[in-house]
C-alpha positions as CSV (number, residue, x, y, z in Angstrom):
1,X,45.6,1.7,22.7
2,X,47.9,-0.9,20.9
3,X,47.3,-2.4,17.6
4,X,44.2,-4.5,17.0
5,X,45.6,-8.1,17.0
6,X,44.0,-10.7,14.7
7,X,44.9,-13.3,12.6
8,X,44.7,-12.7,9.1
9,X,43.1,-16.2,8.1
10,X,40.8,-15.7,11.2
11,X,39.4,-12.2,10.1
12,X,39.3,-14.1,6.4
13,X,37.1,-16.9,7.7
14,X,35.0,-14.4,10.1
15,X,34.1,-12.6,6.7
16,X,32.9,-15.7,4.9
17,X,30.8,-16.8,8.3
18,X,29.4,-13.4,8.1
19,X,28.3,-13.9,4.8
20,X,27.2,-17.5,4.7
21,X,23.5,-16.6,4.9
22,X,21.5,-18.8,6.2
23,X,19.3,-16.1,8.6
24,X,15.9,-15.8,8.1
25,X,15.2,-12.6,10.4
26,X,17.9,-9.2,10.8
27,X,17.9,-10.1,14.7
28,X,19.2,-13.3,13.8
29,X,22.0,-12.5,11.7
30,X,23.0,-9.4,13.4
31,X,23.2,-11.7,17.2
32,X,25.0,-14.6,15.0
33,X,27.8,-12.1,13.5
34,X,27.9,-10.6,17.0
35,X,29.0,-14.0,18.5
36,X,31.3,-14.6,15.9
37,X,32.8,-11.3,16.1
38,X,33.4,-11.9,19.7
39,X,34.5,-15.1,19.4
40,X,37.8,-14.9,17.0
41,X,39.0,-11.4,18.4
42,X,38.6,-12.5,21.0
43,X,36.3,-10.1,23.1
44,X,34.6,-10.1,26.4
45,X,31.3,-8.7,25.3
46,X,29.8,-6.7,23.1
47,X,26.7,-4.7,21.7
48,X,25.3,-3.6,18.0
49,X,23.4,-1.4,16.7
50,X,21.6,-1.3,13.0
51,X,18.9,1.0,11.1
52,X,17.4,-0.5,8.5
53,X,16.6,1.3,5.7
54,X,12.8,1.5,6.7
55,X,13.9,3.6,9.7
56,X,13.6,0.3,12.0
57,X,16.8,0.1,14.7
58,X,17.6,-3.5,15.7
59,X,19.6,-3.8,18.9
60,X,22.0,-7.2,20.0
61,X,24.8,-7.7,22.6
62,X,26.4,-10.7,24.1
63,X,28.1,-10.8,27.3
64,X,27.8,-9.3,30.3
65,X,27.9,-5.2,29.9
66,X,28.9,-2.9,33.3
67,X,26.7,0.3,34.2
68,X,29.9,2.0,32.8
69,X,30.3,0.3,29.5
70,X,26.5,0.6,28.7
71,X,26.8,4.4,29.7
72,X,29.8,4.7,26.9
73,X,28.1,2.8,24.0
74,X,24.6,4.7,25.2
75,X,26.5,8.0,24.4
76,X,28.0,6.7,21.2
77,X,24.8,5.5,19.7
78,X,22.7,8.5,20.8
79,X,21.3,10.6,18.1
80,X,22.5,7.9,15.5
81,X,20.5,7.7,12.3
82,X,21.0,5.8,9.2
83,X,23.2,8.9,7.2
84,X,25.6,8.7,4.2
85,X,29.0,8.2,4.9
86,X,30.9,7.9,2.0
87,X,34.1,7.9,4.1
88,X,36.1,4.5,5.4
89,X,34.9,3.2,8.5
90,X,37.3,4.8,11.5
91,X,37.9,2.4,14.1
92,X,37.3,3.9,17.6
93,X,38.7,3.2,20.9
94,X,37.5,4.3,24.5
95,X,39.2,3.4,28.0
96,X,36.8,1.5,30.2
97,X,39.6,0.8,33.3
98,X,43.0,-0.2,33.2
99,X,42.6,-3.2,32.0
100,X,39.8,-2.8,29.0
101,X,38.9,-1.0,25.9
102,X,35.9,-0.5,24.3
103,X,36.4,-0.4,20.4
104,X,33.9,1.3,18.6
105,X,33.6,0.4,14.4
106,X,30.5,1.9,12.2
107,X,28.7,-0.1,10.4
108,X,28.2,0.2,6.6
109,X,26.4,-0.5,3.1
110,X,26.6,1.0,0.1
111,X,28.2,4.1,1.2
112,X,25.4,4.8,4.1
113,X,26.3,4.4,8.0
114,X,23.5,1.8,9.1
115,X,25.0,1.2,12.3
116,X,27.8,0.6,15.2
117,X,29.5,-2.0,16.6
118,X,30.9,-2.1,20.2
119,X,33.6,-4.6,21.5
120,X,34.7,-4.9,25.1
121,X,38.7,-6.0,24.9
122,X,41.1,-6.8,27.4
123,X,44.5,-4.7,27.2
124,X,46.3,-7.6,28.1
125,X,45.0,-10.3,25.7
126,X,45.7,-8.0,22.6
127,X,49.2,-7.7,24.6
128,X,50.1,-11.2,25.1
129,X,48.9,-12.3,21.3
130,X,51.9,-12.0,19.6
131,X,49.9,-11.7,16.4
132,X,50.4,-9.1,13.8
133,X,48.1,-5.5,14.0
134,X,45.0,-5.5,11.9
135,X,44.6,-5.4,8.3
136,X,42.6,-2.0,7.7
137,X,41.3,-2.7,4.2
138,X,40.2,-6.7,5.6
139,X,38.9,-4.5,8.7
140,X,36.6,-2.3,6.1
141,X,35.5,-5.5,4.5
142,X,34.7,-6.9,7.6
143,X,32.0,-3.6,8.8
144,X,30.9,-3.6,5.1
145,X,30.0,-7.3,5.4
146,X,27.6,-7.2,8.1
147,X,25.9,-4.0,7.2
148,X,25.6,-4.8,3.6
149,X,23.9,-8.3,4.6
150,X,21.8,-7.2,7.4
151,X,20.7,-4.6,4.5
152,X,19.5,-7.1,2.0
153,X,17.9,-9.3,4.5
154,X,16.0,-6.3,6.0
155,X,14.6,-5.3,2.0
156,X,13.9,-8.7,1.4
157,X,11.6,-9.7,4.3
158,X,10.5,-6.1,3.5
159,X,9.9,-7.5,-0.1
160,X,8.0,-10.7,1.6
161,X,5.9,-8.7,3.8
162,X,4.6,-6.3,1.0
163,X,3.9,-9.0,-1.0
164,X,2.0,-10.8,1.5
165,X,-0.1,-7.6,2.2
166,X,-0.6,-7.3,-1.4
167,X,-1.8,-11.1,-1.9
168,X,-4.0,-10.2,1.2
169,X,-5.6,-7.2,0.0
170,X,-6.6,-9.1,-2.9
171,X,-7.7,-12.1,-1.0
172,X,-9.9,-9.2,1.3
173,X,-11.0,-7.6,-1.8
174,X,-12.2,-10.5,-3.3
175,X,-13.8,-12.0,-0.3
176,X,-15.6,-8.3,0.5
177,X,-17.1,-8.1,-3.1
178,X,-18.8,-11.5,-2.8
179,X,-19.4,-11.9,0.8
180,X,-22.6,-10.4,1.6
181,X,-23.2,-12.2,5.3
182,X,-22.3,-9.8,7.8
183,X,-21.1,-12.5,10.6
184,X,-19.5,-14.4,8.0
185,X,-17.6,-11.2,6.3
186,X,-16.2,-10.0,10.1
187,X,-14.9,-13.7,11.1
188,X,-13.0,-13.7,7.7
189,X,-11.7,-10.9,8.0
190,X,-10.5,-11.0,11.9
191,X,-8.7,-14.5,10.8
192,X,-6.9,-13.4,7.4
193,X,-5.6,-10.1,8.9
194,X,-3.7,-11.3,11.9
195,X,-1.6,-13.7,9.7
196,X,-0.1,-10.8,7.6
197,X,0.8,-8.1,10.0
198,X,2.0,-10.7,12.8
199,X,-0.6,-9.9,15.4
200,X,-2.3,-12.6,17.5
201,X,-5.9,-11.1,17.0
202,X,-8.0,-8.9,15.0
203,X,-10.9,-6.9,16.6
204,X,-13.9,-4.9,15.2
205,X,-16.0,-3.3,16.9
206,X,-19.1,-2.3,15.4
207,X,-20.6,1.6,16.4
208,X,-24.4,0.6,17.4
209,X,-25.8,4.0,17.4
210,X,-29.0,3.8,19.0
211,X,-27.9,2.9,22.5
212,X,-24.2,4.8,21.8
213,X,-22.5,1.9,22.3
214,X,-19.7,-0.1,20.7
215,X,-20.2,-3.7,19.8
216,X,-17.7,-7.0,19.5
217,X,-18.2,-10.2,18.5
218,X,-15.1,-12.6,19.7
219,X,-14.7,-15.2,17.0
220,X,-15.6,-18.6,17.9
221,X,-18.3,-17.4,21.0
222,X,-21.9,-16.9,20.3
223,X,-21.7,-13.9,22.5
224,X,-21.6,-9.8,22.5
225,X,-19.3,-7.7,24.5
226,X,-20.5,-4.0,24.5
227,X,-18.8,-0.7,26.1
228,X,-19.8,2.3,25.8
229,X,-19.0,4.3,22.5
230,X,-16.4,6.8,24.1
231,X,-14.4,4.3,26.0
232,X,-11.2,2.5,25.8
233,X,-8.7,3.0,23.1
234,X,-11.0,1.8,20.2
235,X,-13.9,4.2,22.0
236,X,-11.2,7.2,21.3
237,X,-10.5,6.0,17.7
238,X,-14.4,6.0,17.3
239,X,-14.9,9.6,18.9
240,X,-12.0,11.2,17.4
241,X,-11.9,9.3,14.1
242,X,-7.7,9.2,14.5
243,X,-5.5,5.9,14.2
244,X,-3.5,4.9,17.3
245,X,-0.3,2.8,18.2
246,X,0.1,1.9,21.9
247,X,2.9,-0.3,22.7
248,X,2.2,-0.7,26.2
249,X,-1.3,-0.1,27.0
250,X,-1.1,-0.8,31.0
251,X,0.5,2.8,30.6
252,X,-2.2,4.3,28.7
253,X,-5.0,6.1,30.6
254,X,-7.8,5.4,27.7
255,X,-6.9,1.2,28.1
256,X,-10.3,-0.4,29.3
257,X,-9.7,-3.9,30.3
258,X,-13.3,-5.0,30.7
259,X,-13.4,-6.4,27.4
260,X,-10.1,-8.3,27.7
261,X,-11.2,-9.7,31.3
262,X,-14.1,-11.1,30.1
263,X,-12.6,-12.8,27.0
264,X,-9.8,-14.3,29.4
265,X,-7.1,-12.3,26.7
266,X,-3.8,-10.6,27.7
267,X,-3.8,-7.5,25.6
268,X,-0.1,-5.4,25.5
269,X,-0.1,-3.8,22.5
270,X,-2.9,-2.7,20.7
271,X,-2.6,-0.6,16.7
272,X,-6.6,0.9,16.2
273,X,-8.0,2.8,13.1
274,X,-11.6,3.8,12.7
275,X,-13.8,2.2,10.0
276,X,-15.4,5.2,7.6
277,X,-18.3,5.5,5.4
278,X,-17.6,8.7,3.5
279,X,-17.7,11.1,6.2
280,X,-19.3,8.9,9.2
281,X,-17.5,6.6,11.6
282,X,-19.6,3.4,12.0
283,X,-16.9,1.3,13.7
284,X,-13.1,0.4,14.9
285,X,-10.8,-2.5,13.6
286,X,-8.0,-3.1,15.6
287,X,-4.7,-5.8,16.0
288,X,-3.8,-6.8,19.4
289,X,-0.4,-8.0,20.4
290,X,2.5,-8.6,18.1
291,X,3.8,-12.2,18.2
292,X,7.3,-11.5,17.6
293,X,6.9,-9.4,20.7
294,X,7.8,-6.4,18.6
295,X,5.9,-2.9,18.4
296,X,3.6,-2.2,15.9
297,X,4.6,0.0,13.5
298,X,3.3,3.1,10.9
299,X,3.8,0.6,8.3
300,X,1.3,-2.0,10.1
301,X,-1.1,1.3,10.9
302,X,-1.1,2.3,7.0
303,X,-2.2,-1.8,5.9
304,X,-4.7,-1.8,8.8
305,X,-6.2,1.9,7.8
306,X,-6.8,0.5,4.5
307,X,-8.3,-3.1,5.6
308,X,-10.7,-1.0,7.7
309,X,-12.1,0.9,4.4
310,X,-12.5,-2.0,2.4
311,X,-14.5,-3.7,5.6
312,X,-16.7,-0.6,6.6
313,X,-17.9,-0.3,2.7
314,X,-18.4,-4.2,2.4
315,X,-19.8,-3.6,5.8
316,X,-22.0,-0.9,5.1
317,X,-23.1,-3.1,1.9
318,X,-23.6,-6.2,3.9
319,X,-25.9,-3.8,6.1
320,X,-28.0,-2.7,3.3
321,X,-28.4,-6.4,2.3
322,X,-29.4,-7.2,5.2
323,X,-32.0,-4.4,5.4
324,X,-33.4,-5.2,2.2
325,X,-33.6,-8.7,2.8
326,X,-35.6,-7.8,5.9
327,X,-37.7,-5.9,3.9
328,X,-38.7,-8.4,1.3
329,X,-39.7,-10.8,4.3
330,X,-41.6,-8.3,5.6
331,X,-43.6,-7.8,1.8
332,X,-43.5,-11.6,1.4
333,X,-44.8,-11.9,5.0
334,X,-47.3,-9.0,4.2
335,X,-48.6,-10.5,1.0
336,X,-49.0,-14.3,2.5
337,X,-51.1,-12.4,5.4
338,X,-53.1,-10.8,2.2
339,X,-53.8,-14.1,0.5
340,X,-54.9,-15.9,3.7
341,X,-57.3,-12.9,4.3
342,X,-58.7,-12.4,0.8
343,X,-59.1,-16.6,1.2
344,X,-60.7,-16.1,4.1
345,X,-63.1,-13.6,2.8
346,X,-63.8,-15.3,-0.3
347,X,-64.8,-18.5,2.2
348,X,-66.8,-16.5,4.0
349,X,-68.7,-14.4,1.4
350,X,-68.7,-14.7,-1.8
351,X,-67.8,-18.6,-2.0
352,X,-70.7,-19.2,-0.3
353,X,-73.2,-17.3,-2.0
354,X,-71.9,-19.0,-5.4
355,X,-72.5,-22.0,-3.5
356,X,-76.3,-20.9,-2.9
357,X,-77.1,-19.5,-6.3
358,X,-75.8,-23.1,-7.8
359,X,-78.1,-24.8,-5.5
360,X,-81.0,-22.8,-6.2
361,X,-80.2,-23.0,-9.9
362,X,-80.2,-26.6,-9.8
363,X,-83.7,-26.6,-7.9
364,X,-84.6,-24.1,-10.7
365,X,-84.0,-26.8,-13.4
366,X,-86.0,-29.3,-11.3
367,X,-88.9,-27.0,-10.9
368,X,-88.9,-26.3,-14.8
369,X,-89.8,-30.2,-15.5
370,X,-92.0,-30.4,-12.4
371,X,-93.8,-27.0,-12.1
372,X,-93.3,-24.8,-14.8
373,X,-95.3,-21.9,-13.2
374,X,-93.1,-21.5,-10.3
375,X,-90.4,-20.6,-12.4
376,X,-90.2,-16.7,-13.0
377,X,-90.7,-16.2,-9.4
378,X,-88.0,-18.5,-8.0
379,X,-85.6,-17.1,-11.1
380,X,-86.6,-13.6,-9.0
């Protein structure tokens, strides 16, 4: 393959695009640099690959990409993980036809491999370019740009998220400790979870163990939706007391769609964790749907799994409440029953037998102006 052709002020310019900033997600910056990169080589396509340092892989290409050229950078990025590589960055080179290359460069940042970059290039156009061959050192600067960048943003919205989860949890906490309303507690929860992880909804489903069954309340509806306790993904969660991620539940044989029909809601991907109270299930919380389009993740399994302990004890607690409550109306119920009967009683018996003696009394007094004699026997 001939020397890599590119203009020395071009590749300088490239670098400080790369590192302008201005991205808010990985995706973003990674597709932007992409462009870029393909734009002042100049390249027909292209494809890249990065690992974060949280073990997620972001994937962007421009252009179009032939069954052959997807086969070659498919081969190159299988088995890649994020490694050290204290090594410089070897560029690569593999013949597509006679006419095209694809060049291969890894990725790097801070002496780790994070990644690979693919570049479809036409033999000719490096041919015809009359420009000089490629500064290796501006070329290492170059790969260590865009690793290095997609690297902080990816710890930084790392950063933002656990603080947001943090901020939550206290929010949760602090809402749980005070909130003893059982309806109130699971709508405040189902709308301050989604917000944090991404998700477009948050479901609980409450074990009803009586009639084995496993109850929902759909925010907003003054209705029940209720499946039996061993069905469905959450009916699993319930019966084996195990988290679960499923991506795509159409391909899942435990997905029961009854629910989702009724509530006129397009479920894909669904992360569920059962809700404990020491050793006993009493329920399932689950997210539905990422709105980034995204998979859910361990990371958004670990914040859900400790949501749901937090709601089943406040649960549990609300419960109790709730029992108690019951059971002082009950007392308060029993004891206005009491009153109105002792009332009752005292109208009927006693209160009218006081009512007697006064009136004989009164006649007594009469008797001891008028007769005298009839006295002792009346007071008899």
């Amino acid at each position: 393959m001939p020397p890599l052709a590119i203009n020395q002020r071009q590749l300088e310019t490239l670098s400080q695009l790369l590192i302008a900033g201005g991205h808010h997600e990985v995706a973003d910056l990674l597709q932007a640099s992409l462009d870029r990169l393909i734009s002042f080589w100049p390249a027909q396509a292209g494809a890249l690959l990065y690992v974060s340092p949280y073990g997620e892989t972001t994937k962007v290409s421009r252009g179009k990409l032939d069954a052959d050229t997807l086969l070659l950078i498919e081969q190159a990025r299988d088995g890649f993980t994020r490694r050290e590589d204290s090594g410089e960055p070897i560029v690569g080179s593999y013949s597509i036809d006679e006419s095209r290359d694809l060049i291969e460069l890894p990725l790097q940042s801070g002496g780790q491999g994070v990644g690979l970059l693919h570049l479809v290039v036409s033999r000719n156009d490096q041919q015809a370019g009359g420009q000089p061959p490629l500064d290796e050192e501006l070329l290492v600067l170059l790969v260590r740009a865009i690793g290095g960048e997609a690297d902080k943003l990816a710890m930084l919205r790392r950063a933002e998220r656990d603080l947001r989860e943090l901020h939550l949890l206290y929010e949760i906490g602090q809402s749980l400790a005070s909130n003893l309303d059982l309806t109130s507690l699971l709508n405040d929860i189902k709308l301050r979870v989604p917000k944090v992880v991404g998700a477009e909804r948050c479901s609980i489903f409450i074990l009803d163990e009586e009639k084995n069954e496993l109850v929902l309340e759909i925010p907003g509806e003054q209705r029940q939706f209720r499946m039996p306790a061993d069905r469905g993904i959450a009916g699993w969660v319930v019966t084996h007391g195990i988290g679960q991620i499923v991506n795509d539940v159409e391909h899942d044989p435990r997905w029961y769609d009854a629910i989702s029909r009724e509530a006129d809601f397009v479920t894909r991907s669904i992360v569920c964790v059962p809700m404990r109270v020491k050793d006993r299930v009493i329920g399932a919380m689950q997210l539905l749907n990422k709105v980034d389009g995204q998979p859910f993740t361990e990371q958004d399994m670990q914040l859900l799994t400790t949501l749901a302990v937090q709601a089943a004890i406040a649960i549990e607690n609300a419960r109790l409440y709730q029992r108690l409550k019951e059971e002082r109306d009950k007392l308060l119920q029993k004891e206005a029953e009491v009153r109105h009967a002792i009332a009752r009683d005292l109208h009927d018996g006693p209160t009218q037998s006081i009512a007697a003696i006064a009136m004989n009394i009164e006649f007594i007094k009469r008797l001891f102006k008028a007769m005298p004699e009839r006295v002792p026997a009346e007071l008899d």
